[in-house]
ZAROVO-214371 format. One line per 10 residues: number of its first residue (from 1); their letters; for each residue z, x, y of C-alpha. Coordinates in nm, 3 decimals. Layout:
NUM) A) Z/X/Y | ... $
***
This chain:
1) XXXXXXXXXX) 2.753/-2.042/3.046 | 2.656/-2.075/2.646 | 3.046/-1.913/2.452 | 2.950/-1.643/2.267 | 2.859/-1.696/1.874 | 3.203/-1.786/1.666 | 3.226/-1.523/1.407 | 3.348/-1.722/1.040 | 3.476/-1.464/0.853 | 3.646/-1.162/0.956 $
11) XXXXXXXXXX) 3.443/-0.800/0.878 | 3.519/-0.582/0.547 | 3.604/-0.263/0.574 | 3.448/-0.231/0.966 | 3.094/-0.281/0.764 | 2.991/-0.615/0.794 | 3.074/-0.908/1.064 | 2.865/-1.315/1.052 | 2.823/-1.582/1.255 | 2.652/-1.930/1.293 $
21) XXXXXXXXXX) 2.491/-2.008/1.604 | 2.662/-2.349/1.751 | 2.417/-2.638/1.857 | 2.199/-2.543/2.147 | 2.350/-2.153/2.205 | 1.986/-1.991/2.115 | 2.107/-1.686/2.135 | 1.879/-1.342/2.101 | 1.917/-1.170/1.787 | 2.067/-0.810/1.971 $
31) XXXXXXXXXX) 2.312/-1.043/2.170 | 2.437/-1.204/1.888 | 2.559/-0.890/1.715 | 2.697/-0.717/2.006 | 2.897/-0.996/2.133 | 3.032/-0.993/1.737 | 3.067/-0.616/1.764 | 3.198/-0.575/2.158 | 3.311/-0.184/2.039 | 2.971/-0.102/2.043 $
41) XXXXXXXXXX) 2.726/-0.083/2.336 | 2.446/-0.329/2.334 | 2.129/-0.066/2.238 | 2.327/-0.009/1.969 | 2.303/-0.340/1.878 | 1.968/-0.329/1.917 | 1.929/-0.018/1.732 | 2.120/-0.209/1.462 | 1.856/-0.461/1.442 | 1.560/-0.241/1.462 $
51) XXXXXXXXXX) 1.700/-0.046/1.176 | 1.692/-0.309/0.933 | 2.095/-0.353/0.893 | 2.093/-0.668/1.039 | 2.035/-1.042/0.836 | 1.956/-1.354/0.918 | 2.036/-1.596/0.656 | 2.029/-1.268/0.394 | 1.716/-1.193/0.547 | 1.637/-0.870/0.751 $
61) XXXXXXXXXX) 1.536/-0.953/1.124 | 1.351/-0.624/1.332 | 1.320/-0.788/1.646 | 1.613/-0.766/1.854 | 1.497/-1.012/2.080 | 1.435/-1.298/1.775 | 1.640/-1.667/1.843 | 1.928/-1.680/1.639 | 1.812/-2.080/1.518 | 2.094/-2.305/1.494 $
71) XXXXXXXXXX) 2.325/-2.291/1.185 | 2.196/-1.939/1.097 | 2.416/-1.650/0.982 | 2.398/-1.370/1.099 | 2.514/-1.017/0.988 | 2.496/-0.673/1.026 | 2.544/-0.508/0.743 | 2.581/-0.104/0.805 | 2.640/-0.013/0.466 | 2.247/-0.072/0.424 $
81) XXXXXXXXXX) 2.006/0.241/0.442 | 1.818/0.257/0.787 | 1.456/0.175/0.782 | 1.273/0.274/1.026 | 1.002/0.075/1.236 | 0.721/0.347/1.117 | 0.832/0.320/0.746 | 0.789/-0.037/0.697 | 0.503/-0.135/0.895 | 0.169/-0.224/0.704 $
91) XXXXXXXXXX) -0.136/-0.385/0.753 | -0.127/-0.702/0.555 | -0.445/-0.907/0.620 | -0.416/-1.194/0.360 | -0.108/-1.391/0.282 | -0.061/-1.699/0.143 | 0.152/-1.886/-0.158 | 0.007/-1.700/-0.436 | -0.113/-1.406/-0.322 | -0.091/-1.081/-0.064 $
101) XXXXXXXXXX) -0.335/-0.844/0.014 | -0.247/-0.491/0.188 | -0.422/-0.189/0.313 | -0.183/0.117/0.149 | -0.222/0.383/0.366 | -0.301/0.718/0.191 | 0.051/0.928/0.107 | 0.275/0.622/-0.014 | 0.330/0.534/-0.364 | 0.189/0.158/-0.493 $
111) XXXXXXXXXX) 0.522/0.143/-0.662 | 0.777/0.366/-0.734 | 0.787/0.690/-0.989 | 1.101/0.715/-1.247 | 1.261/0.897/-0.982 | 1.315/0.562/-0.795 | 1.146/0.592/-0.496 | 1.271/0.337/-0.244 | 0.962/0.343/0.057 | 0.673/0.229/-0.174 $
121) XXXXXXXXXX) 0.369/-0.049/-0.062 | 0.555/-0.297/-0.312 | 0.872/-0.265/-0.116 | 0.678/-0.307/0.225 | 0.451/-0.567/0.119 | 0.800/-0.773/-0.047 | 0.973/-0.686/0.320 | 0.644/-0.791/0.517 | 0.620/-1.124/0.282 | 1.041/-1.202/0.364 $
131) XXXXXXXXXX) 0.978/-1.209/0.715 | 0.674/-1.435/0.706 | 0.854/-1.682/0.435 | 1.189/-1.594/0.578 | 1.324/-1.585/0.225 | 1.316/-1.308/-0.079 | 0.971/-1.352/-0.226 | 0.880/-1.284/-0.553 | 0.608/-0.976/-0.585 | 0.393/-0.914/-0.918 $
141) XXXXXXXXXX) 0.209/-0.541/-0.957 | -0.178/-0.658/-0.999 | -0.344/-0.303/-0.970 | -0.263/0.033/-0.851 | -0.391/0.313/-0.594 | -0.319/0.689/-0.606 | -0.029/0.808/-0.362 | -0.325/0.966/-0.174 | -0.564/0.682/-0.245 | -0.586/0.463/0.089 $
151) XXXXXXXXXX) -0.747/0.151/0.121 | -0.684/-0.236/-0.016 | -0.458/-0.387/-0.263 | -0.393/-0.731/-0.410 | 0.006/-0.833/-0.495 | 0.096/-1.179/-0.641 | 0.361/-1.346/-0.471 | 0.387/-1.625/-0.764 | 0.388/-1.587/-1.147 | 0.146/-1.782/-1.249 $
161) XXXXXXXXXX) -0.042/-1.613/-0.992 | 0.018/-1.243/-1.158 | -0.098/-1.367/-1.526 | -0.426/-1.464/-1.327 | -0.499/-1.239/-1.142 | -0.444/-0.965/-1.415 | -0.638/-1.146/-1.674 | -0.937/-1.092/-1.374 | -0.887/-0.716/-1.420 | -0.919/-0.727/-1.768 $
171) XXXXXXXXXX) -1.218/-0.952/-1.830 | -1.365/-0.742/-1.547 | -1.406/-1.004/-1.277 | -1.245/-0.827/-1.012 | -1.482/-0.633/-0.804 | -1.353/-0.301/-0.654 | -1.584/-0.069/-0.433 | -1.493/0.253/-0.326 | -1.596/0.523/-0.033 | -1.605/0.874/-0.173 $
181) XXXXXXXXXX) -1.716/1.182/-0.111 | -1.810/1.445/-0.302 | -1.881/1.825/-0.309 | -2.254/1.921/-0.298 | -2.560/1.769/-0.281 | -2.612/1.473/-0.597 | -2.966/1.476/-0.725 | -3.053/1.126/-0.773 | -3.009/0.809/-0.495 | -2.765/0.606/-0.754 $
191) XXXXXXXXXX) -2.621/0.685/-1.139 | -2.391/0.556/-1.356 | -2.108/0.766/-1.538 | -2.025/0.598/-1.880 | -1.774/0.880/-2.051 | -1.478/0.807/-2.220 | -1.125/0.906/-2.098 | -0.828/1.054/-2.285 | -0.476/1.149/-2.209 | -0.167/1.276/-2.290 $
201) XXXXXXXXXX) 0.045/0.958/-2.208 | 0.300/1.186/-2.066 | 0.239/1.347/-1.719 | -0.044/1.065/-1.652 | -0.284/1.297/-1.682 | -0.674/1.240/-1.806 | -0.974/1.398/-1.839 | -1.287/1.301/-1.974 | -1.320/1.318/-2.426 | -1.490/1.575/-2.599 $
211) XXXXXXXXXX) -1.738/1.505/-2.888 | -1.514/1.385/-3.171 | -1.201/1.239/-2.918 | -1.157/0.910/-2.960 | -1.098/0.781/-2.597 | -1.040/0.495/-2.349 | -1.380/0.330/-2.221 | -1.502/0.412/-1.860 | -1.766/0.313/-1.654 | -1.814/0.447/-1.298 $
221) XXXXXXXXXX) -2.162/0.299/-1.051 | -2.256/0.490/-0.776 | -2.498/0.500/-0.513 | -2.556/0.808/-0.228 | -2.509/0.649/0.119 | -2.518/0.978/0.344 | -2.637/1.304/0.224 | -2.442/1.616/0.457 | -2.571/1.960/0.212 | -2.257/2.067/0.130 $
231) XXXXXXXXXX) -2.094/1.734/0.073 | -2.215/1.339/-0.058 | -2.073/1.015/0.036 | -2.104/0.781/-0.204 | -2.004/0.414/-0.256 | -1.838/0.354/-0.591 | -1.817/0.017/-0.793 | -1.554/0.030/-1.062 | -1.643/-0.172/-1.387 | -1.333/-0.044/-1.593 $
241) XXXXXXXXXX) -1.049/0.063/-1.379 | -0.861/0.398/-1.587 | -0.565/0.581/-1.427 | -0.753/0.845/-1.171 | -1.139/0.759/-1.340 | -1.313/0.820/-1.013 | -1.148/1.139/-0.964 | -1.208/1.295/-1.302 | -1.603/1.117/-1.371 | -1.718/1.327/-1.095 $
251) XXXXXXXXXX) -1.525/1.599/-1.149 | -1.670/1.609/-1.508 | -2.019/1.546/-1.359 | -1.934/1.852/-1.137 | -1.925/1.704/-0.785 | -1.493/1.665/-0.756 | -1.418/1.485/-0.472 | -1.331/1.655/-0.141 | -0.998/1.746/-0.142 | -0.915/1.682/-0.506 $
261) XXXXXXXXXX) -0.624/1.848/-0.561 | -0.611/1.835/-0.948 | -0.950/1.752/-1.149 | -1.191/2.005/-1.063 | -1.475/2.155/-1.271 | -1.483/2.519/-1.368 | -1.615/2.746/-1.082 | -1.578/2.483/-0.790 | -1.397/2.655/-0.505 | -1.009/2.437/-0.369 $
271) XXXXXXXXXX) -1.084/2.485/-0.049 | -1.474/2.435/-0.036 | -1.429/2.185/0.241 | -1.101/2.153/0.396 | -0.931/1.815/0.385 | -0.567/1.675/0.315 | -0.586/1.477/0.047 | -0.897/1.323/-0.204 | -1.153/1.167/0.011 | -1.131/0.804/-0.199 $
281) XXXXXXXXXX) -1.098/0.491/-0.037 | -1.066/0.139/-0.173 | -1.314/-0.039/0.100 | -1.389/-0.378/-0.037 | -1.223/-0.620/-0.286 | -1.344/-0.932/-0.473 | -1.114/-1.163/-0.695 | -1.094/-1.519/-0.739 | -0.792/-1.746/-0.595 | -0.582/-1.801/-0.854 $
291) XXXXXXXXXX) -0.461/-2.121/-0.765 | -0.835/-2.301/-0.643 | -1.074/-2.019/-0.800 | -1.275/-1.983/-0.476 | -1.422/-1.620/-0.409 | -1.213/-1.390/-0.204 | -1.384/-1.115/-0.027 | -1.169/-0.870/0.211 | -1.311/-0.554/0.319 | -1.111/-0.232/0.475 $
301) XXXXXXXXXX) -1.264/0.045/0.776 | -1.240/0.385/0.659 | -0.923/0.534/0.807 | -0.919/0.786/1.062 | -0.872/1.057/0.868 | -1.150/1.011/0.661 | -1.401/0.922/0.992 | -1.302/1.247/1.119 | -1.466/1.418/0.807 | -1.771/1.220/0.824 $
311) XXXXXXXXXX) -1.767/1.346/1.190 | -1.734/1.678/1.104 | -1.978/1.672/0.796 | -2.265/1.527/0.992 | -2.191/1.811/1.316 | -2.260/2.052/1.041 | -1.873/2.257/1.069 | -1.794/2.221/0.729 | -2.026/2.440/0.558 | -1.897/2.684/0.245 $
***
């Protein structure tokens, strides 16, 4: 039988134990760090390992039944805040040297607030990236969503890449089209909303300038794709990208989105249609490769939540 992994230097303060698999031992991840730990039961060790405490050449390993390769060190470090399987796990559907794109699902943060919020899509996408690379990746902030925004989002996992890809969102290049909808029933089949937005550069909070404000330039395309009465969907092209500009140019124009919980024009009942969060979702994304310039085209299915209102809108329940 393969001898159990020799452990190289002793554990600190009962927090943290290593080892280097020997030639030829291939031992499973969870076996590994019970046979270094014997005074703890072997789901435990798992549990360890699921949890996130355990490294692999400073690396953290979630699959208890991963090879330890040969050389590799191996520790479990408790000291480390748990993370749990449903906390960490995205969809990433593009990955490669330069670049990663995610689908953030609605209720987590891009990035984190001032307040230092440590479960944020940059922290998954950086943990996601790790295990691929099986390294610490670097992970540039191209563009943002709204905590309840769902839907796709481009990181740059090299610097050169991050200078590209934001000089795309400023010269406009970048194509983003959203699903909305909106309360009541629009007039026309397509519009654009070209209004100005100001703020107060403190709470992050716009709305749209008044006749004599002096305010940032915004341009918001639309076109109706399902008419429901009492509600619109709509698909949205962006052609600036302001902090919440979807949110408050139809809130302005007097159709808020469903579930808006903040812009909302005068009159316009909260709970008009019922729903959890805005109904805004970033469906489709264009940009070109930063490193070769080809076109990159990813598109992202409405989540379930948001199906389920369509579902409801077209049975007719929702009506005010």
């Amino acid at each position: 039988m393969p001898r159990s992994p020799r452990t190289t230097d002793p554990p600190r303060s009962g927090h943290t134990s290593e080892s280097r698999a020997r030639r030829g031992e291939g031992r499973r991840l969870a076996r590994v760090v019970h046979e270094l730990h014997p005074e703890v039961s072997f789901s435990r060790a798992k549990r360890a390992v699921a949890d996130g405490q355990v490294l692999v050449d400073d690396v953290p390993v979630r699959d208890p039944g991963a090879l330890v390769a040969e050389g590799a060190r191996v520790v479990w470090r408790r000291e480390l805040p748990i993370e749990r399987e449903d906390m960490v796990r995205i969809e990433l559907v593009h990955a490669d040297a330069d670049v990663a794109v995610v689908v953030k699902p609605a209720g987590l943060l891009t990035v984190p607030t001032p307040e230092g919020e440590k479960d944020t899509l940059l922290s998954r996408v950086a943990l996601a990236v790790a295990r691929r690379r099986g390294e610490r990746p670097y992970v540039g902030v191209v563009h943002r969503l709204d905590r309840d925004t769902s839907g796709l989002v481009v990181f740059a996992t090299r610097r050169a890449a991050l200078a590209d890809l934001q000089a795309q969102l400023l010269d406009r290049s970048m194509g983003r089209v959203y699903d909305a909808v909106v309360l009541g029933d629009l007039a026309a089949e397509a519009g654009t909303i070209d209004r100005t937005l100001i703020g107060d550069g403190v709470r992050r909070r716009r709305w749209v300038a008044r006749i004599g404000e002096r305010g940032k330039t915004a341009v918001t395309h639309w076109r109706v794709v399902e008419r429901f009465g009492v509600a619109t969907r709509v698909r949205v092209t962006l052609e600036t990208g302001r902090t919440h500009q979807i949110r408050i140019h139809f809130a302005a124009a007097g159709f808020p989105l469903v579930g808006e919980p903040v812009y909302r024009a005068p009159g316009v009942e909260p709970d008009a249609i019922a729903f959890g969060r805005q109904a805004l979702h970033a469906g489709e994304l264009r940009f070109r490769h930063p490193r070769d310039g080809r076109e990159m085209v990813f598109e992202a299915a409405l989540p379930e939540d948001l199906e389920r209102l369509l579902a409801e809108l077209r049975r007719g329940r929702m009506a005010r």
